[in-house]
Every structure is written in structure tokens, then in C-alpha cells.
C-alpha positions as CSV (number, residue, x, y, z in Angstrom):
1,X,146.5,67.0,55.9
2,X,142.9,65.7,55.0
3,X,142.2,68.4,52.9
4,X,145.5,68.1,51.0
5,X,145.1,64.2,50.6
6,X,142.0,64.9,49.1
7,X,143.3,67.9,46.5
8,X,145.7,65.7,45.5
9,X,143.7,62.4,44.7
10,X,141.1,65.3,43.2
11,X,144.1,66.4,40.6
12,X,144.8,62.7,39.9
13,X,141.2,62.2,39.0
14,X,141.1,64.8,36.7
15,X,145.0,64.0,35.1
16,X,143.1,60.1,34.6
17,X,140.2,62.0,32.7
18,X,142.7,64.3,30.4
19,X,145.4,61.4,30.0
20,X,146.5,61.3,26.3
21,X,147.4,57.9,25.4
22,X,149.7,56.9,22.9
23,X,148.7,54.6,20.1
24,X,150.8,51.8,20.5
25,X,149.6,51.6,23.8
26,X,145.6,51.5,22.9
27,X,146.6,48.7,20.4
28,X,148.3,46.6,22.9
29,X,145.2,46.8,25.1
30,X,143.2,45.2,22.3
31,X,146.2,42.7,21.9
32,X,146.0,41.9,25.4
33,X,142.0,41.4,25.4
34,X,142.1,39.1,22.6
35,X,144.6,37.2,24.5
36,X,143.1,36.7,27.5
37,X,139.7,35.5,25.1
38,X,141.4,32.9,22.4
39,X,145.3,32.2,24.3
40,X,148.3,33.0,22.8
41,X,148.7,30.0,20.5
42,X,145.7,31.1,19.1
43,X,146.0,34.7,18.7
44,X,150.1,34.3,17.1
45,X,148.7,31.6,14.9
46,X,145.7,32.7,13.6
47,X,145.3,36.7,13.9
48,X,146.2,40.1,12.3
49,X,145.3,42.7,12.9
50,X,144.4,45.0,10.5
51,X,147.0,48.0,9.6
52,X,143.8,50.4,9.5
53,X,142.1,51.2,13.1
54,X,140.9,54.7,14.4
55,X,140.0,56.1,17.6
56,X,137.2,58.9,18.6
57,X,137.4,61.9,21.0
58,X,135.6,64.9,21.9
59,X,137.3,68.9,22.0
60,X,134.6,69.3,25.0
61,X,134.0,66.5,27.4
62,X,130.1,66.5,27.5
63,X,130.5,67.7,24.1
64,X,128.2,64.8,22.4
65,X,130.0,64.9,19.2
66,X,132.9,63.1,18.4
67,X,135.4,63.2,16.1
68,X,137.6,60.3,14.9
69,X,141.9,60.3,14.0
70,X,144.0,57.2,13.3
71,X,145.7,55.0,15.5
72,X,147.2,53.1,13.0
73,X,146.9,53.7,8.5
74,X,147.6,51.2,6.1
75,X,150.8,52.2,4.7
76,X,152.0,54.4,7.4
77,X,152.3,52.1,10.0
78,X,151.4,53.5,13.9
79,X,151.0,56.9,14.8
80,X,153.5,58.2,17.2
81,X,151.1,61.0,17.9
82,X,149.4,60.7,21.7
83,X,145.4,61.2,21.3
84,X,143.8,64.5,20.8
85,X,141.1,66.4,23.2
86,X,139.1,64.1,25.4
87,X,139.4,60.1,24.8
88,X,136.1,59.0,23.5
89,X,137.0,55.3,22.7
90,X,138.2,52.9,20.0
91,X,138.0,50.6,17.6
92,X,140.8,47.6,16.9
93,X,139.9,45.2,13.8
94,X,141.4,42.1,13.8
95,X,141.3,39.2,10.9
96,X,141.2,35.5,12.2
97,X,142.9,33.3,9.1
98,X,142.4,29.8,8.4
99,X,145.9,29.2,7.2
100,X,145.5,25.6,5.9
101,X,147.1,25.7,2.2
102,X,144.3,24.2,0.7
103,X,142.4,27.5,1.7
104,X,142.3,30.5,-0.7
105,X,143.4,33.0,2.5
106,X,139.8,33.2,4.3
107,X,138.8,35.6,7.2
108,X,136.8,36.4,9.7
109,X,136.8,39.8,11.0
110,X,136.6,40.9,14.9
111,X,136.1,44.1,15.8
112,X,137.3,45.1,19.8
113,X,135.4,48.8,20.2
114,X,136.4,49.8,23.5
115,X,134.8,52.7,25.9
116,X,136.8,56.1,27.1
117,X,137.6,53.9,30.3
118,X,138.8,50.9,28.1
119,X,136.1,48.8,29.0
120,X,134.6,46.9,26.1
121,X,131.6,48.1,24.5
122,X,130.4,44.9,23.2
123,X,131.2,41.2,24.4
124,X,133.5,39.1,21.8
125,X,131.4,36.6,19.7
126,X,134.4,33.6,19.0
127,X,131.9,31.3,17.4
128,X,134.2,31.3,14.8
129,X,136.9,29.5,15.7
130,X,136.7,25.9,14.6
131,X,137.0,23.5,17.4
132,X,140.2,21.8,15.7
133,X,141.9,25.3,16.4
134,X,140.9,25.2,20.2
135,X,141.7,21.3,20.3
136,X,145.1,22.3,18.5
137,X,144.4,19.5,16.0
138,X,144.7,19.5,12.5
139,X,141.9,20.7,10.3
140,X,139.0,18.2,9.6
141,X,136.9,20.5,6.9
142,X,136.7,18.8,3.9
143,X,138.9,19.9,1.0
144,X,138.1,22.2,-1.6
145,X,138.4,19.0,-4.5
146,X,135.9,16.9,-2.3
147,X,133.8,20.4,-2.4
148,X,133.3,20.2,-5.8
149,X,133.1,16.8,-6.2
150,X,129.6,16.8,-3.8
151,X,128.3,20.0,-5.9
152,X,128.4,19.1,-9.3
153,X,125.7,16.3,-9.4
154,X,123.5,19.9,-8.2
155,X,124.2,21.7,-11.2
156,X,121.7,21.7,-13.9
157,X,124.6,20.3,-16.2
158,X,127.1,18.6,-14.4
159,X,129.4,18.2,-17.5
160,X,130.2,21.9,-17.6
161,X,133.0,22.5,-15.3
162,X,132.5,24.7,-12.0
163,X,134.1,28.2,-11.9
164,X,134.9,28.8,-8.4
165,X,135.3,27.1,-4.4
166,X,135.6,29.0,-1.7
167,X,135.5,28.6,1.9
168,X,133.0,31.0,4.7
169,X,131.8,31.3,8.1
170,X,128.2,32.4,7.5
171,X,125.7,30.8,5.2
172,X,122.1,30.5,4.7
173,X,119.7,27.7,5.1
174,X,115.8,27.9,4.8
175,X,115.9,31.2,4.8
176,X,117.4,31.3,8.6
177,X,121.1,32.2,9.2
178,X,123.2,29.3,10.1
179,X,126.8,30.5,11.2
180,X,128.9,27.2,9.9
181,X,132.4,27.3,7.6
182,X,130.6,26.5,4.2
183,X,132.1,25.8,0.8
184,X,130.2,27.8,-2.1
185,X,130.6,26.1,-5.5
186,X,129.8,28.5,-8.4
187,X,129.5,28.1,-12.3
188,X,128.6,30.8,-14.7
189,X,125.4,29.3,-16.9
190,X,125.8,32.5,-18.8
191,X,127.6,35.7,-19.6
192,X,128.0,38.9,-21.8
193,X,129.3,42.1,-21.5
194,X,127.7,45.4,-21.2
195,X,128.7,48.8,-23.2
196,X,131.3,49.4,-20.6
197,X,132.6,46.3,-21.1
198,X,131.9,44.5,-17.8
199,X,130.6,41.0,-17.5
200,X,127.2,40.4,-16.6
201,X,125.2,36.7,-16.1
202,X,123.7,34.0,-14.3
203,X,125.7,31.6,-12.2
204,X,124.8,28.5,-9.8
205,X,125.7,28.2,-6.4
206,X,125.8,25.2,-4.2
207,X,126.6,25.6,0.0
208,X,128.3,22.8,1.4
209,X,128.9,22.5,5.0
210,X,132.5,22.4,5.4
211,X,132.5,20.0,8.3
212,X,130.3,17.6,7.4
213,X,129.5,17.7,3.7
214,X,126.3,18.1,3.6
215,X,124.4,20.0,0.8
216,X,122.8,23.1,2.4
217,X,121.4,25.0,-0.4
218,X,121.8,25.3,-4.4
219,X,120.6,28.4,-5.8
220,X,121.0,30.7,-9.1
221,X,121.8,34.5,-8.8
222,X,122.6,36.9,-11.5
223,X,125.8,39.4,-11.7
224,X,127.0,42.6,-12.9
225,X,124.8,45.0,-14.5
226,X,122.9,44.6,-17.8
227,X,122.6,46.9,-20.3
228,X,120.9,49.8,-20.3
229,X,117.7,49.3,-22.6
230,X,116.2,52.5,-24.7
């Protein structure tokens, strides 16, 4: 009886090792992890996830290449196909929103990457959730209007109207990255067009912490590509 006990839990084993899962099923998993990390409020209020994610297997278990197949394509919806060969892992992308309406549709992306057992590769980094969204309070980021209104005395001619405001999680400050949700406030000083037609120039650029309103940096970068000179 022993012996048979132990054949059997031996078949299970292997069946667990084999086990095809079914797409739908991987992407629930991921669901359910980011669920148990942010609460469901959180997750129904401010994530999607993207339409795009893939998974990796191998034809031969200690085979230490791997190939990769959707679980889910933009377009196409979920596969109803179960996985192929030996379960390698996966990948689920997801897009945390800030859906206030004075926002032009920002994101931040988090990526679950799981192992062939479904444990998670890497921890989840939530640094960017604002503490309104936790606190289920109402935004407190200043507005793009008051944005702009704390750039323009940065710009080398305030008179000339900005171009665009837009809202971020990561920034830079003194040359060290400062993860913050940051306004940048641009304004073309200058452009042309090249022989193909596309715009190239100069703009200014000035980071406002979106919390607080302070100034972080103002800088000038140029864009789009110059013509060729013979």
C-alpha cells in the first residue's frame, strides 16, 4: 500500500510539473496578486491591464531556452489556447491611471513577471500610488493651470505662451532621480522643418513638483532631427 501511495503522489508530481494552464487563468493570478498588494478599491478604480501580455516555456524542461506565445493580443482579446511545452513563466503588464479630469490620461506601468511555480520574480515597487488614492481622498496635486502659471516667470520670455503641461511619476533633480508626480511645462523657442518635412527645434522645460509646487528644474533640450548638411 506504501509503495502504491507513493507511485501515485510520484504521478501527481509529475502531472503538477506538465500542467497546461489556461490563459485566463494565469491572468487572474496576476489580478489576484495585485489585489492582495493595492485592495480592491484600488485596483477597480485605478488599473488596466494591458490587452498585450505573453508567457514563456520550454519544449525540454532543462532545456535553457525559452520561447515565448501570447496570453492575451491587442485586438484579439484572450487566448483560449492552454500553454504549450513546459511552463517557463509570465509576464502581466498593468497601467495605474490617474483619472482626475484635469489629467491628460497619465500612467504608470507595473509589470507582475511570475516564475514556472507562480511565485513572483520580482517584489512590487507601489511607490506610485499617491497617498490621496490610499487615503481614498480627493486629489491634492496642483492643477495643470496653476502648473503653468509657476513656470512661466522660468522661461527666458515669459510673454510667449507655453506649448505643453503634462503630468509624471519620475523626474530629475541635480542630476539624482527623484520619483515624485511632476508637471513638465514646455515651449518651443524655435522650430523648422527638415527635407522630410518633420519639425525639428529647441524647447524649454520647467519640472514642477506636482504636490507641492515647487520648481525642480528648468532646462532647454533640442528635438527632431536636423538636416543633413553636405
Amino acid at each position: 500500500m506504501k509503495y502504491i501511495l507513493s507511485f501515485i503522489l510520484s504521478l501527481l508530481a509529475i502531472s503538477a510539473i506538465h500542467a497546461q494552464h489556461m490563459p485566463a487563468d494565469i491572468l487572474a493570478k496576476a489580478d489576484s496578486i495585485m489585489i492582495a498588494a493595492v485592495g480592491r478599491r484600488i485596483f477597480d478604480t485605478y488599473y488596466v491591464r494591458t490587452e498585450t501580455n505573453c508567457y514563456d516555456y520550454k519544449l525540454k524542461k532543462k532545456s535553457k531556452t525559452t520561447k515565448s506565445e501570447f496570453l492575451s493580443q491587442y485586438g484579439k482579446g484572450i487566448s483560449n489556447k492552454p500553454t504549450k511545452g513546459h511552463f517557463a513563466g509570465a509576464g502581466v503588464t498593468y497601467e495605474f491611471r490617474l483619472n482626475e479630469k484635469q489629467f491628460w490620461a497619465p500612467y504608470t506601468r507595473e509589470y507582475i513577471a511570475f516564475d514556472s511555480v507562480f511565485n513572483l520574480s520580482t517584489p512590487l515597487d507601489l511607490a506610485y500610488i499617491p497617498q490621496y488614492a490610499w487615503d481614498n481622498d480627493t486629489c491634492n496635486f496642483i492643477t495643470s493651470l496653476q502648473a503653468v502659471a509657476l513656470a512661466v516667470p522660468h522661461f527666458s520670455n515669459p510673454a510667449v505662451a507655453y506649448d505643453t503641461a503634462e503630468i509624471a511619476f519620475e523626474t530629475y533633480k541635480s542630476g539624482i532621480r527623484v520619483y515624485r508626480y511632476c508637471w513638465t511645462v514646455s515651449r518651443i523657442t524655435w522650430q523648422e522643418r527638415n527635407e522630410n518635412g518633420q519639425p525639428f527645434g529647441d524647447r524649454e522645460m520647467v519640472v514642477i513638483d506636482a504636490l507641492t509646487g515647487e520648481v525642480l528644474t528648468t532646462q532647454r533640450e533640442e528635438f527632431g532631427s536636423a538636416p543633413i548638411m553636405e
